[in-house]
C-alpha positions as protocol buffer text, in pm:
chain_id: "A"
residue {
  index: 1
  type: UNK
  ca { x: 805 y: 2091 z: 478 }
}
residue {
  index: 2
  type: UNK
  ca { x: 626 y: 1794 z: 630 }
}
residue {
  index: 3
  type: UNK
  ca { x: 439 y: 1629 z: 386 }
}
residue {
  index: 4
  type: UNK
  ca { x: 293 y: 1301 z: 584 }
}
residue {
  index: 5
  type: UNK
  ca { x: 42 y: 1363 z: 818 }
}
residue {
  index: 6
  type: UNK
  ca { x: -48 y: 999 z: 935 }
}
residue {
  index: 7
  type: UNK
  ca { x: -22 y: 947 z: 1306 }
}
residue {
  index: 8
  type: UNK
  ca { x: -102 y: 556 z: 1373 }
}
residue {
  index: 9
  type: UNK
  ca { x: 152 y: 308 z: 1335 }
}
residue {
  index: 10
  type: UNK
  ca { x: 291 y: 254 z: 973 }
}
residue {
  index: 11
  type: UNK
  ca { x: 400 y: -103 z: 855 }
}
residue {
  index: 12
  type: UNK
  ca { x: 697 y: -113 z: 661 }
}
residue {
  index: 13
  type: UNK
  ca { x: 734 y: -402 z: 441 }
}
residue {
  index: 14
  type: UNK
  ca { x: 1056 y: -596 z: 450 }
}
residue {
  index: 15
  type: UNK
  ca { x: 1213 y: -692 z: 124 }
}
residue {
  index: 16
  type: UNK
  ca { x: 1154 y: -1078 z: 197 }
}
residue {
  index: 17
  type: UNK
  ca { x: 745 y: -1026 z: 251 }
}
residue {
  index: 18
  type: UNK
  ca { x: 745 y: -831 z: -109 }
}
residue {
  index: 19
  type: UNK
  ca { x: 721 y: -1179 z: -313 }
}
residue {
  index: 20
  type: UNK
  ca { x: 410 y: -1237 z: -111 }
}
residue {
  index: 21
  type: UNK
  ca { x: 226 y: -919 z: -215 }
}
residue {
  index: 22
  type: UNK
  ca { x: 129 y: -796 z: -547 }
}
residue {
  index: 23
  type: UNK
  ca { x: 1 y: -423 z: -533 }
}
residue {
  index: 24
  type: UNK
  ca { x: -178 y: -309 z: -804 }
}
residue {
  index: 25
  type: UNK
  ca { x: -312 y: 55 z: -821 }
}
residue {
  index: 26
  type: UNK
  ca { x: -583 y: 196 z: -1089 }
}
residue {
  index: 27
  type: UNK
  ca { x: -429 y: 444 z: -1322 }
}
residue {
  index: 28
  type: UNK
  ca { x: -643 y: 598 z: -1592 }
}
residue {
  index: 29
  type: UNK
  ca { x: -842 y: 258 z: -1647 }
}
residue {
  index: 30
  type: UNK
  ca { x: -545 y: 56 z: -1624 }
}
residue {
  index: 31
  type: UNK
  ca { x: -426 y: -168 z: -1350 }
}
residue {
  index: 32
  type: UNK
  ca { x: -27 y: -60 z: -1297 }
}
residue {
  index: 33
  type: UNK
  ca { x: 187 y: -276 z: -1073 }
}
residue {
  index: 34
  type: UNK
  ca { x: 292 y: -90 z: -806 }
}
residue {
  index: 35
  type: UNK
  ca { x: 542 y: -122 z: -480 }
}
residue {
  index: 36
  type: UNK
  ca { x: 413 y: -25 z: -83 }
}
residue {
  index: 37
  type: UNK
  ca { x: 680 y: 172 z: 90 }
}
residue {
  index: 38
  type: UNK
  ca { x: 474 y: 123 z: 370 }
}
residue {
  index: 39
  type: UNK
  ca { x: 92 y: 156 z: 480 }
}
residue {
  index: 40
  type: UNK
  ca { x: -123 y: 222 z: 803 }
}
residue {
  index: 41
  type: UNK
  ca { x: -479 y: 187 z: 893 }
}
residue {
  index: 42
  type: UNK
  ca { x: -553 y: 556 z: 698 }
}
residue {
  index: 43
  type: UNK
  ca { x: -270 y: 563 z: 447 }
}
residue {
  index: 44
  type: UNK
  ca { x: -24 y: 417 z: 214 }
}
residue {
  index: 45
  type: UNK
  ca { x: 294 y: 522 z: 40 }
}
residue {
  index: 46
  type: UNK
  ca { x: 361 y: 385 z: -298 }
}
residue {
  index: 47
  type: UNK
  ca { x: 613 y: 369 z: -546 }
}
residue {
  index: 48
  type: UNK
  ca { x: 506 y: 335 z: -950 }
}
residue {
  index: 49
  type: UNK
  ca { x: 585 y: 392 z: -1278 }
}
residue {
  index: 50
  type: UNK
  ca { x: 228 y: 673 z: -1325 }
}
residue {
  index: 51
  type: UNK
  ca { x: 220 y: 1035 z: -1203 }
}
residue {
  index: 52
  type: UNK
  ca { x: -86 y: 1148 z: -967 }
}
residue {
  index: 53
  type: UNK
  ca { x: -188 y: 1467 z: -905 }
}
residue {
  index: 54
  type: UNK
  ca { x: -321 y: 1577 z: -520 }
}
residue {
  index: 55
  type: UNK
  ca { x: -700 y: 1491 z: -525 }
}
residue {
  index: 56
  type: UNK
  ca { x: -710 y: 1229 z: -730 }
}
residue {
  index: 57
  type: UNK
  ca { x: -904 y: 925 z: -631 }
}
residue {
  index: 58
  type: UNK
  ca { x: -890 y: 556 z: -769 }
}
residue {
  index: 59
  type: UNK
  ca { x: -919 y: 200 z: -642 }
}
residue {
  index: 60
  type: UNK
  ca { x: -578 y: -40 z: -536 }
}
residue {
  index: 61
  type: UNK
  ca { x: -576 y: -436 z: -488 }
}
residue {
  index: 62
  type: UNK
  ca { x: -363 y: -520 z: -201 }
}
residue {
  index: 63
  type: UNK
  ca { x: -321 y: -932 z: -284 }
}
residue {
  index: 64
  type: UNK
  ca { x: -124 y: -1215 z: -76 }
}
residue {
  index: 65
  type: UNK
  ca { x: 15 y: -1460 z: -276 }
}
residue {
  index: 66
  type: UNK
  ca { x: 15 y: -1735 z: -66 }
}
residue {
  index: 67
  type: UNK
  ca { x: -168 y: -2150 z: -105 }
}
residue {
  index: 68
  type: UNK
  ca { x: -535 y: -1952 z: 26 }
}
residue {
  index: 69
  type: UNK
  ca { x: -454 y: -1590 z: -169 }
}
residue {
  index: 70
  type: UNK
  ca { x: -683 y: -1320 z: -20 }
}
residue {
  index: 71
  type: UNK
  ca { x: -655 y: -992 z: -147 }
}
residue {
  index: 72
  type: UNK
  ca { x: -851 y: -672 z: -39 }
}
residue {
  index: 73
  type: UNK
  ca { x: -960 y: -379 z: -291 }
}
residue {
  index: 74
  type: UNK
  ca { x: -972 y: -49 z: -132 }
}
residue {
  index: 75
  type: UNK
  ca { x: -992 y: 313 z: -285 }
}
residue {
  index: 76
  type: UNK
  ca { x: -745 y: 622 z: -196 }
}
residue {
  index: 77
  type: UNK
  ca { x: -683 y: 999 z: -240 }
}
residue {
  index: 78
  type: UNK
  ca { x: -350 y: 1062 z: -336 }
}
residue {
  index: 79
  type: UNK
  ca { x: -193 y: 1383 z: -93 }
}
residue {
  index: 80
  type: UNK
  ca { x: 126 y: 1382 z: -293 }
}
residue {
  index: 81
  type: UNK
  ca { x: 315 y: 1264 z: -579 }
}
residue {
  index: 82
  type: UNK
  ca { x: 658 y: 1317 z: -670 }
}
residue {
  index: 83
  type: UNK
  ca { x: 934 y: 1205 z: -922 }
}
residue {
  index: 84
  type: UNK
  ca { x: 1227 y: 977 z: -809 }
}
residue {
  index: 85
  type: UNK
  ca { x: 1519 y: 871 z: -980 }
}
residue {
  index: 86
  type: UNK
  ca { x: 1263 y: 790 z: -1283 }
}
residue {
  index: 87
  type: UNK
  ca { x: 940 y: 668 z: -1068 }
}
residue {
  index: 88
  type: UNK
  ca { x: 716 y: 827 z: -882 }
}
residue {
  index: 89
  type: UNK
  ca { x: 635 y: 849 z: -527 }
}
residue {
  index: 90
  type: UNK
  ca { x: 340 y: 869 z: -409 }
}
residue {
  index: 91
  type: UNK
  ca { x: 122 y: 922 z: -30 }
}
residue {
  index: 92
  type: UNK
  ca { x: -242 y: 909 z: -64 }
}
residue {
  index: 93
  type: UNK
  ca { x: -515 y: 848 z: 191 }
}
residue {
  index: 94
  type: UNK
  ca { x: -732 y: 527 z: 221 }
}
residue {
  index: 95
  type: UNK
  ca { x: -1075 y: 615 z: 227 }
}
residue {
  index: 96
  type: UNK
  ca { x: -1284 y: 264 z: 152 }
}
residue {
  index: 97
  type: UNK
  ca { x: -1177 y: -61 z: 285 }
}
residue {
  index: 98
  type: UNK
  ca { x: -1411 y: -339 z: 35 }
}
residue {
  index: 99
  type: UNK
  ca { x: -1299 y: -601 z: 394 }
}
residue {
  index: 100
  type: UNK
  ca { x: -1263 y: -426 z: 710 }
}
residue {
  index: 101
  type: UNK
  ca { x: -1227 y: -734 z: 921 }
}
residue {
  index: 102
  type: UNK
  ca { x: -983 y: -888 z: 660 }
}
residue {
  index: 103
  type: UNK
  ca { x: -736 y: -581 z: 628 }
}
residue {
  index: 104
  type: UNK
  ca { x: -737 y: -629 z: 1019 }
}
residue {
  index: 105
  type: UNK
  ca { x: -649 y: -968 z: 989 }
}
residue {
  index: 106
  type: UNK
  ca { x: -356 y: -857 z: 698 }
}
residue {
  index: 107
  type: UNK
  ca { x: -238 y: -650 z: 958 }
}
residue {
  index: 108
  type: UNK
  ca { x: -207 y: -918 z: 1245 }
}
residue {
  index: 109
  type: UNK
  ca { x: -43 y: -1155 z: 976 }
}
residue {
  index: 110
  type: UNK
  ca { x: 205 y: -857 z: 865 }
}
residue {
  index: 111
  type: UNK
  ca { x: 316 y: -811 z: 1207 }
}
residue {
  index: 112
  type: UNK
  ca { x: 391 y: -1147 z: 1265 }
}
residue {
  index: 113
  type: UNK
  ca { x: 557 y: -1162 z: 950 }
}
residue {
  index: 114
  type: UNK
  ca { x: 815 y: -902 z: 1061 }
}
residue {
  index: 115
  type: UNK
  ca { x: 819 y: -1017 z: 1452 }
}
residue {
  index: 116
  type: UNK
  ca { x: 954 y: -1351 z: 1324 }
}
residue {
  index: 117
  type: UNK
  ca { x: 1200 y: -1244 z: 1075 }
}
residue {
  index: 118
  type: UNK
  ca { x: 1304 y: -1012 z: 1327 }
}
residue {
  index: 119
  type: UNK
  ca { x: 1413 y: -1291 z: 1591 }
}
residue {
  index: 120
  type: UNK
  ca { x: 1538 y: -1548 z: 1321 }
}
């Protein structure tokens, strides 16, 4: 059964890059911590410690912890959710983008993030 249906390219994020992000996804009027698996233009795959059910929409904070943080705010509707080894997983469908130009510009910085740690 294939459950992703995304067909544009899909960022992974290395473990080094994670202590520059903090993802943060609505659940039930409560911001929960979360961790990207990976993320495209039109989805993202998340790992966290709340269960979703298919249909469900809510708002996530994408920010970048860096000297000049930026973050973006941008809502989803989860596809799936399912339990793993105690969390769940979850693929959901972006659907409002509060900074189009800047999740462009997150995108150019993410692949240059993984270009160079690729050739160091």
């Amino acid at each position: 059964m294939k459950i992703d249906n995304r067909k544009e390219q899909r960022h992974e994020i290395p473990n080094p890059c994670r202590k520059y992000l903090t993802f943060t996804v609505k659940h039930e009027h409560e911001q929960v911590t979360a961790v990207i698996g990976n993320f495209s233009r039109n989805g993202i795959l998340f790992e966290c410690s709340r269960q979703f059910t298919a249909g469900d929409r809510t708002e996530c904070s994408l920010r970048l912890n860096t000297a000049n943080p930026r973050e973006i705010t941008f809502g989803i509707e989860v596809r799936y959710c399912y339990e793993n080894k105690g969390a769940f997983i979850t693929g959901a469908s972006v659907h409002a983008i509060s900074q189009d130009k800047w999740f462009d510009a997150f995108e150019q910085l993410f692949d240059m993030i993984v270009t160079r740690r690729g050739t160091s």
